[in-house]
ROTOR-40896 format. One record per residue (C-alpha): x, y, z. Coordinates in nm, 2 decimals, padded with zeros to 4 digits. Layout:
   east  north     up
      X      Y      Z
...
This chain:
   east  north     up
  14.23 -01.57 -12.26
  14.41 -01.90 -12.14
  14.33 -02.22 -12.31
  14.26 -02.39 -11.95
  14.29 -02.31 -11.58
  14.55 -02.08 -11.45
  14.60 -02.11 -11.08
  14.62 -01.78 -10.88
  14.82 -01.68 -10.54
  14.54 -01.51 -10.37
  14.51 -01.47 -10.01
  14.25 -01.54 -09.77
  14.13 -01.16 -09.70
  14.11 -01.12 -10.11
  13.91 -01.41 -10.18
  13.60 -01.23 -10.21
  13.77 -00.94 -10.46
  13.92 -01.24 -10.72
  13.54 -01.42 -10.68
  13.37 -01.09 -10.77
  13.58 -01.09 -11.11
  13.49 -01.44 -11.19
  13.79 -01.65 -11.01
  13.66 -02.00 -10.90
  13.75 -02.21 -10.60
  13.93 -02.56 -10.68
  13.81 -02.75 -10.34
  14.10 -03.06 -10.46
  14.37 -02.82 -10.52
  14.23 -02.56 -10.24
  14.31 -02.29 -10.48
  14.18 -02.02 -10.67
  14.18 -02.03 -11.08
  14.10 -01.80 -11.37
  13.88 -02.02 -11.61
  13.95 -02.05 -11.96
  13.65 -01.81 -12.05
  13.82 -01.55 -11.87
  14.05 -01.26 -11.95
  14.37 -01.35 -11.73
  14.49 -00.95 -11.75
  14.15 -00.89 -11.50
  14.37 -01.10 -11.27
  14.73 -00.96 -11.27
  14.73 -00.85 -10.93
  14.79 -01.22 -10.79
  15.10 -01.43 -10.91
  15.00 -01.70 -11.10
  15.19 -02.07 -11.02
  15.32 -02.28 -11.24
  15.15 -02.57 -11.38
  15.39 -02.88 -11.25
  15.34 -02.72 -10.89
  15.00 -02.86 -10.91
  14.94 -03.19 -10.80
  14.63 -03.44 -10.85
  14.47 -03.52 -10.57
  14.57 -03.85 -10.33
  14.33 -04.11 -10.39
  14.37 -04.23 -09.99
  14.25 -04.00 -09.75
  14.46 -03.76 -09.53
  14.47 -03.92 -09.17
  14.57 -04.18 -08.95
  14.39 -04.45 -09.07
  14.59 -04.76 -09.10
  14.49 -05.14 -09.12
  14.72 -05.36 -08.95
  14.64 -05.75 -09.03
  14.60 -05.93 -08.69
  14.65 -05.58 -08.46
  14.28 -05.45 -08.50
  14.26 -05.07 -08.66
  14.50 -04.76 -08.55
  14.36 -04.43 -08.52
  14.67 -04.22 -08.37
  14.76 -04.37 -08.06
  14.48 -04.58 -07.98
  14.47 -04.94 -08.13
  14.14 -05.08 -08.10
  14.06 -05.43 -08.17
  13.96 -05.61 -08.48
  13.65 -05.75 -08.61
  13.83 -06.12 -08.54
  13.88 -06.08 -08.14
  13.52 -05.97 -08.04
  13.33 -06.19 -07.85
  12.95 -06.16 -07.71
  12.87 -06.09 -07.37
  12.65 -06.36 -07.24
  12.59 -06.23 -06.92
  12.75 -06.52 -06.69
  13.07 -06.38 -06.65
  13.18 -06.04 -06.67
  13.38 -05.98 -07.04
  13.75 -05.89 -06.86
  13.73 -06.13 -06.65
């Protein structure tokens, strides 16, 4: 038995075959693992990978999201304006005019 996690190679259409011997999903790592309670040999049919392969999560979030001072928010390719150019509408003029 391992003294912490050891991460397995499993694929996709074996998933159910590594949970059914008591393999758990890590959702940050988006891999399978052997916990330390269990008895790695049960396992030996998917490579295990190495320790330093695995990386800690990213504290930002994965996406396009990027402030950028004076330029409003950019999502992709669309820039929309920032908090600091709206105006109100009040109805006596239309707003692009």
């Amino acid at each position: 038995m391992a003294a912490t996690k050891t991460y397995l190679t499993v694929p996709y259409a074996q998933k159910d075959e590594a949970k059914a011997l008591g393999a758990r999903w890590d959702a940050s790592q988006k891999k399978w693992y052997v916990p330390p309670n269990k008895d790695i040999a049960l396992f030996a049919k998917w490579p295990t990978i190495a320790a330093e392969t695995i990386t800690a999560p990213a504290s930002q979030p994965a996406g396009n999201n990027t402030t950028i001072p004076g330029a409003g928010i950019k999502r992709g390719f669309i820039t929309y304006p920032s908090i600091d150019d709206f105006s109100a509408y009040n109805g006596d003029e239309p707003p692009w005019g």
